[in-house]
C-alpha positions in Angstrom: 93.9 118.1 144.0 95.6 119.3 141.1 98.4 117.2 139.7 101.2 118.1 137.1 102.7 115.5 134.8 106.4 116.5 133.0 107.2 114.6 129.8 110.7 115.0 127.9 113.4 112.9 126.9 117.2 113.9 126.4 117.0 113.1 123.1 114.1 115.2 122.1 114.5 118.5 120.6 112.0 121.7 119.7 114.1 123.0 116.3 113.9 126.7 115.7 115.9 128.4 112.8 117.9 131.1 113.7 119.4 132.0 110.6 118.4 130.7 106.6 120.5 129.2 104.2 122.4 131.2 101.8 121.7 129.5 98.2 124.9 129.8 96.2 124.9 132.6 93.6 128.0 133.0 91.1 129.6 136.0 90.5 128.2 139.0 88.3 131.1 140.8 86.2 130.7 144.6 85.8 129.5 146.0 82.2 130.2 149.9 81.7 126.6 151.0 80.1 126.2 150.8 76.3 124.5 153.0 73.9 123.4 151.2 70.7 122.0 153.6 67.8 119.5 152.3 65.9 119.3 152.0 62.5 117.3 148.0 62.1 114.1 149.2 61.2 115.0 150.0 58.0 116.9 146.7 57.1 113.6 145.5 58.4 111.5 147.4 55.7 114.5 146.9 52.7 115.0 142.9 53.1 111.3 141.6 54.6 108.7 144.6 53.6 107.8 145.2 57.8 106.6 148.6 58.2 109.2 149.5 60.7 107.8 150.7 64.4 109.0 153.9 65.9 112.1 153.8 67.5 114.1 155.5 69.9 117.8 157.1 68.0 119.8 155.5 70.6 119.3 152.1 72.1 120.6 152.4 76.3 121.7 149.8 78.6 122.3 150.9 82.3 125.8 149.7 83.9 126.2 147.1 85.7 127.6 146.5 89.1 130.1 143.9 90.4 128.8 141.3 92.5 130.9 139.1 94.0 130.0 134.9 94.2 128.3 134.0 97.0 129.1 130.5 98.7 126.4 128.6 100.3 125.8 128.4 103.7 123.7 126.1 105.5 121.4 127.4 107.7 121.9 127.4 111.3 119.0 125.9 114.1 118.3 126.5 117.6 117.5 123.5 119.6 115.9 123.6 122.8 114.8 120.5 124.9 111.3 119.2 124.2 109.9 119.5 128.0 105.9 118.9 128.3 103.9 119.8 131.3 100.0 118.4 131.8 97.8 119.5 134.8 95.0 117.3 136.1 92.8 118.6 138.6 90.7 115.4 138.9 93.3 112.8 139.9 93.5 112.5 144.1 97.6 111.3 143.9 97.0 110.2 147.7 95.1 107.4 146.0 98.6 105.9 144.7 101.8 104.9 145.7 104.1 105.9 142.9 104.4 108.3 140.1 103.8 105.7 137.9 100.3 104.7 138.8 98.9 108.3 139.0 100.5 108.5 135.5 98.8 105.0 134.1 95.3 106.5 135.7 95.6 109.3 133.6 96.6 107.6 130.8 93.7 105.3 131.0 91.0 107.3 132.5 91.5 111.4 131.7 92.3 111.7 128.3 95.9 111.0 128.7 96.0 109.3 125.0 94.4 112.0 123.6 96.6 114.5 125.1 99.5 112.5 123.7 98.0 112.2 120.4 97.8 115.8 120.3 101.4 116.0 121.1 103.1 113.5 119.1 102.9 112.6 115.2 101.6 109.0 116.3 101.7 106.8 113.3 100.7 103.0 113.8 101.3 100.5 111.3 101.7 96.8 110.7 103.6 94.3 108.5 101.3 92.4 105.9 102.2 90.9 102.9 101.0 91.1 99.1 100.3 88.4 96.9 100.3 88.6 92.9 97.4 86.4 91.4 96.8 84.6 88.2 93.6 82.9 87.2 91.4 81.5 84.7 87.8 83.6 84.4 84.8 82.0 82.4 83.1 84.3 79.9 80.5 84.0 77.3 80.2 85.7 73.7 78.0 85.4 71.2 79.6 85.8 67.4 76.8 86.5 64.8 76.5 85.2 61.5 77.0 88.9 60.4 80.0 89.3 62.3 81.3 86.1 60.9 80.7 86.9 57.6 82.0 90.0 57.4 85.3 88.8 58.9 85.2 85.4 57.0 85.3 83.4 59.9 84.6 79.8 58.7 85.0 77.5 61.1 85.4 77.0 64.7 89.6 77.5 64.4 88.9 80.9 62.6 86.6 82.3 65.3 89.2 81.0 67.8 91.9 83.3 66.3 89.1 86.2 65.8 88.6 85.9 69.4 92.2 86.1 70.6 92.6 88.9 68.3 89.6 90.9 69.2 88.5 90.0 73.2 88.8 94.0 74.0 86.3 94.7 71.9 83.8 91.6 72.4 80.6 91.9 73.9 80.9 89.6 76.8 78.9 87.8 79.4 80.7 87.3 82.7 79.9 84.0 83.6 81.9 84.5 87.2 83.2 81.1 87.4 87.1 81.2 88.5 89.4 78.3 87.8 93.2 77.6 87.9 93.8 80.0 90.8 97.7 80.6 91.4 98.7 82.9 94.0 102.5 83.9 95.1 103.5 85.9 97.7 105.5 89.2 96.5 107.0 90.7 99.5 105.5 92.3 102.8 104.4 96.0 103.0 103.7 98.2 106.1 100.0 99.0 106.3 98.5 101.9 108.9 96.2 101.1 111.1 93.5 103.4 111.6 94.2 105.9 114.8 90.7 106.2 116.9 90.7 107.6 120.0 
């Protein structure tokens, strides 16, 4: 038996433009057209030594036309009720009493949140929070007698304030070991969950 399922919602619209907007466009003044001679080719040759290119006697430009402004206008939308219709032909309804139970079978068992998947732009997501972190990280380096030497490192208080200088740029040994671990919440962001289906 073949059974038909009818979604919609008065507050759900299909949008359709029926006319675009009109982008604002000031107004163009009329010019009669102009004729130039020429005559700069030779300045060009007098004051800067340029060979001067062939050129036309007289220099034209067309007229031009007035065009009036042009005020915007927004554009304009057709809206038609969003109405949905699904038909199963593996649901028996005389197996249930009410709409509602053929409709959670097919939600459940034929597809049905597939279907609505396919329909909707289902996005699910959750609260959770972030945290900023500060800690201490153990490292090793190994300062040469070269490297001392050539940077006149002396004793331990001068290779202290090489190191603090320089860390970037150290050849270290990540020890891994983590101490002084301070952590603060910094405010809550929304995370999606995956959609699988």
């Amino acid at each position: 038996m073949t059974v038909r399922i009818t979604m919609s919602h008065p507050s759900l619209f299909i949008r359709t433009l029926k006319k675009a907007a009109v982008p604002a466009k000031a107004a163009v003044p009329a010019k009669a057209a102009v004729e130039a001679f020429g005559g700069h080719s030779a300045s060009l040759k007098a004051n800067f030594g340029v060979e001067p290119k062939a050129e036309p006697a007289v220099e034209y430009q067309p007229a031009v036309e007035y065009q009036p402004a042009v005020e915007y206008q927004p554009a304009e939308w057709y809206y038609k009720q969003w109405v949905n219709e699904i038909e199963s032909v593996d649901i028996d309804s005389d197996n249930f009493d009410s709409g509602i139970g053929v409709f959670e079978h097919w939600l459940t068992n034929e597809e049905g949140t597939t279907e609505l998947g396919d329909l909707f732009n289902i996005l699910v997501e959750r609260q959770a929070s972030g945290y900023t972190v500060h800690y201490d990280k153990r490292v090793s380096t190994y300062i040469d007698a070269a490297t001392a030497a050539e940077n006149d490192l002396t004793d331990t208080s001068d290779v202290e304030s090489y190191v603090e200088e320089n860390y970037g740029d150290l050849d270290e040994d990540d020890e891994g070991d983590i101490s002084d671990i301070q952590v603060d919440e910094d405010g809550t962001e929304w995370v999606e969950i995956e959609w699988t289906g």
